[in-house]
DOVEX-251339 format. One record per residue (C-alpha): x, y, z. Coordinates in nm, 3 decimals, always signed. Layout:
BEGIN
<u X; v Y; w Z>
...
//
This chain:
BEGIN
<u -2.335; v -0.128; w +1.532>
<u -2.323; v +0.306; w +1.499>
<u -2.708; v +0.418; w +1.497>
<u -2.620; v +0.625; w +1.166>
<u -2.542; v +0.250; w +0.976>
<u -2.928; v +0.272; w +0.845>
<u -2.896; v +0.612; w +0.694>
<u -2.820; v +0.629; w +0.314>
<u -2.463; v +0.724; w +0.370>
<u -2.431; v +0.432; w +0.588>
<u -2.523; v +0.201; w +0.319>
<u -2.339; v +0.401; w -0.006>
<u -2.015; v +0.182; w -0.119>
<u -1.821; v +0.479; w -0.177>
<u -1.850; v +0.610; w +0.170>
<u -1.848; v +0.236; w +0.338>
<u -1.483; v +0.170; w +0.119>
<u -1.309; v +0.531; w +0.212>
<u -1.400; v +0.448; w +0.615>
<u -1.254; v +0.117; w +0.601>
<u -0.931; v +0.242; w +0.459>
<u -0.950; v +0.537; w +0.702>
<u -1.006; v +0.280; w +0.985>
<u -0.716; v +0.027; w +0.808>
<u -0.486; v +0.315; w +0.792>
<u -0.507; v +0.453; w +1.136>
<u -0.430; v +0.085; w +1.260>
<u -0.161; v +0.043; w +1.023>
<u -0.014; v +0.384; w +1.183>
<u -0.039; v +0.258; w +1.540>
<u +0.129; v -0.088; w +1.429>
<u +0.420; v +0.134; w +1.204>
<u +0.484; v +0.452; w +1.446>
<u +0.721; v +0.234; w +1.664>
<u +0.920; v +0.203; w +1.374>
<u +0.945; v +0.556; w +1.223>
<u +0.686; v +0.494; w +0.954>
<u +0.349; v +0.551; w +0.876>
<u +0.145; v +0.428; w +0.595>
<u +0.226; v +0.628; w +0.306>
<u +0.607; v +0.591; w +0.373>
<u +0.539; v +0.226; w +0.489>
<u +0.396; v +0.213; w +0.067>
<u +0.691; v +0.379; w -0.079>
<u +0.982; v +0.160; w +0.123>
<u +0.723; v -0.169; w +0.070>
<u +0.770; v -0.061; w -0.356>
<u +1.109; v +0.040; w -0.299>
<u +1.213; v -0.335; w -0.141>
<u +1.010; v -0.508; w -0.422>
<u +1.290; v -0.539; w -0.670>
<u +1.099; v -0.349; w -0.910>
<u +1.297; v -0.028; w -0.899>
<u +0.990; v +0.189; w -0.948>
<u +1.017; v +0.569; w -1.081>
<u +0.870; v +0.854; w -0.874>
<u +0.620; v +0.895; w -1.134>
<u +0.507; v +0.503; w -1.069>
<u +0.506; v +0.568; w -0.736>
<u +0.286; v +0.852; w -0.757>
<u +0.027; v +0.618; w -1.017>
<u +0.030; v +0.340; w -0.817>
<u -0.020; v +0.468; w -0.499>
<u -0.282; v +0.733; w -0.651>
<u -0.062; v +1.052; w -0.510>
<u +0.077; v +1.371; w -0.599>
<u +0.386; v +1.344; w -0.720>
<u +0.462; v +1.619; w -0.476>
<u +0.369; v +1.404; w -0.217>
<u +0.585; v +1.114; w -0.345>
<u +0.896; v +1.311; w -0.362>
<u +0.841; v +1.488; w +0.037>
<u +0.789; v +1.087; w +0.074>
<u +1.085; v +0.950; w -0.097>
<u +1.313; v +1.281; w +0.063>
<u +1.187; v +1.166; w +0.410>
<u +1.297; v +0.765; w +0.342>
<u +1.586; v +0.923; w +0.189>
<u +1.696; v +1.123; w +0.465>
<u +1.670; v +0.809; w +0.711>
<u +1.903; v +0.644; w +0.458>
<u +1.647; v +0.344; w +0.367>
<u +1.607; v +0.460; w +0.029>
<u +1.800; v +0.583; w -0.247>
<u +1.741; v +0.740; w -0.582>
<u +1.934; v +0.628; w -0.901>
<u +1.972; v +0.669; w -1.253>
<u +1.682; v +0.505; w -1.426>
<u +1.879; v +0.268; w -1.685>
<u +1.527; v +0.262; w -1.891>
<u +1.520; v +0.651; w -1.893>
<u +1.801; v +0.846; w -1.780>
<u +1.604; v +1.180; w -1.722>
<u +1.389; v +1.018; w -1.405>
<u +1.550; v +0.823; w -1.106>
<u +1.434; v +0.515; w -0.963>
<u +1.348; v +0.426; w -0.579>
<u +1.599; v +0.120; w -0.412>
<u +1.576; v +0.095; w -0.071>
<u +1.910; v +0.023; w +0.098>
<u +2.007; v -0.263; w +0.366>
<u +1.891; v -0.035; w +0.629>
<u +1.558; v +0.024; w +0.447>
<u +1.545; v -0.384; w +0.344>
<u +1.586; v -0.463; w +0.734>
<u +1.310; v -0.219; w +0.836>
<u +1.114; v -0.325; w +0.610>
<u +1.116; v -0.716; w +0.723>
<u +0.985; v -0.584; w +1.051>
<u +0.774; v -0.368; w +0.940>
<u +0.561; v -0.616; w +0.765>
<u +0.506; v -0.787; w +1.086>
<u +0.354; v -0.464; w +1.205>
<u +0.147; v -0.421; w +0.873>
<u +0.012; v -0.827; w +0.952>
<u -0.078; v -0.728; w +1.301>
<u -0.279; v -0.379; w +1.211>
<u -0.448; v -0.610; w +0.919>
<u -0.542; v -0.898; w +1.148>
<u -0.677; v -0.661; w +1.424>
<u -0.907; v -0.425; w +1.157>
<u -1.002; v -0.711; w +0.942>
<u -1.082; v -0.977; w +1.303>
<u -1.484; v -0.948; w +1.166>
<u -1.393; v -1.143; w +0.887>
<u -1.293; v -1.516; w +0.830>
<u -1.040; v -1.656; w +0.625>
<u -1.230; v -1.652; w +0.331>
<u -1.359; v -1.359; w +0.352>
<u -1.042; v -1.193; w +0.364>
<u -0.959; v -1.372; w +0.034>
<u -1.220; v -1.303; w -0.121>
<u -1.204; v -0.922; w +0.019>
<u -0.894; v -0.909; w -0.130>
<u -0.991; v -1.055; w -0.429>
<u -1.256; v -0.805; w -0.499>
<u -1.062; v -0.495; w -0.371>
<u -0.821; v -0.616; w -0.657>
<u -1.095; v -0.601; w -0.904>
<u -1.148; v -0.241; w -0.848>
<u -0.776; v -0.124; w -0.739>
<u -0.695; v -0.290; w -1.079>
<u -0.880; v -0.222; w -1.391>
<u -0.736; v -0.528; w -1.614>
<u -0.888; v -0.388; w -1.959>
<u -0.608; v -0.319; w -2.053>
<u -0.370; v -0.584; w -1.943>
<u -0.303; v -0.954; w -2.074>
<u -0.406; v -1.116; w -1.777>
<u -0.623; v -1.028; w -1.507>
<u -0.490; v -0.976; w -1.145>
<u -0.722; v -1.195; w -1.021>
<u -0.535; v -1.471; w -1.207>
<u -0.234; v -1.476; w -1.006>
<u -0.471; v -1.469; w -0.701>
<u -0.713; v -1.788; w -0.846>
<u -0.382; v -1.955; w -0.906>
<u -0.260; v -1.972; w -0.547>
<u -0.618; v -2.076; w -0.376>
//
């Protein structure tokens, strides 16, 4: 273990949460750079290929980004021809993210990569504490105050 674990910082949540995901993420962009992606694009083609048809601007709230950063994100996909933008039936003054059977195919393999960079950062854990990682990570990621059900219920459901 680093000698700095037993300072304060060591032991603060916020700190402990932000170097996981910077450790998750740099493993996720050594599993995704053989396929062009990284990350943040890996996100918006992931959204893109759920059948969803987010907007930009649900991109940019989901994800937590600028919606700057969504649209240099959704050009780049773009450009590559894996995703396209269309007329949002719901609204016709934003556009909504498809991917396209190029993006769809790249996508299959890149979740492969995204299972191997989460198996290798997450190896100290078990099974269960994966699950229950993930169930608590939801928790936060997903303030249900506001929704009908919980996300946790879906989760509870399938264990």
């Amino acid at each position: 273990m680093h000698r700095l674990f037993t300072t304060a910082l060591g032991q603060d949540l916020e700190f402990l949460t932000a170097r996981a995901r910077a450790l998750g993420n740099a493993e996720a962009n050594a599993h995704l750079s053989p396929l062009g992606l990284k990350a943040r694009s890996y996100a918006v083609l992931s959204l893109a290929c759920s059948g969803e048809n987010p907007s930009q601007r649900e991109l940019a709230d989901f994800l937590s980004l600028d919606a700057s950063q969504i649209v240099a994100l959704v050009d780049g996909l773009e450009q590559q021809g894996l995703v396209a933008r269309e007329q949002d039936p719901r609204d016709r003054r934003s556009n909504v993210i498809t991917a396209t059977p190029a993006g769809q195919g790249l996508h299959e393999k890149a979740l492969e990569a995204i299972a191997q960079a989460e198996s290798r950062s997450l190896s100290a854990l078990s099974a269960a504490e994966r699950d229950e990682l993930r169930r608590l990570l939801t928790l936060i990621a997903f303030d249900a105050s506001d929704e009908s059900e919980s996300p946790t219920d879906s989760l509870t459901a399938t264990e």
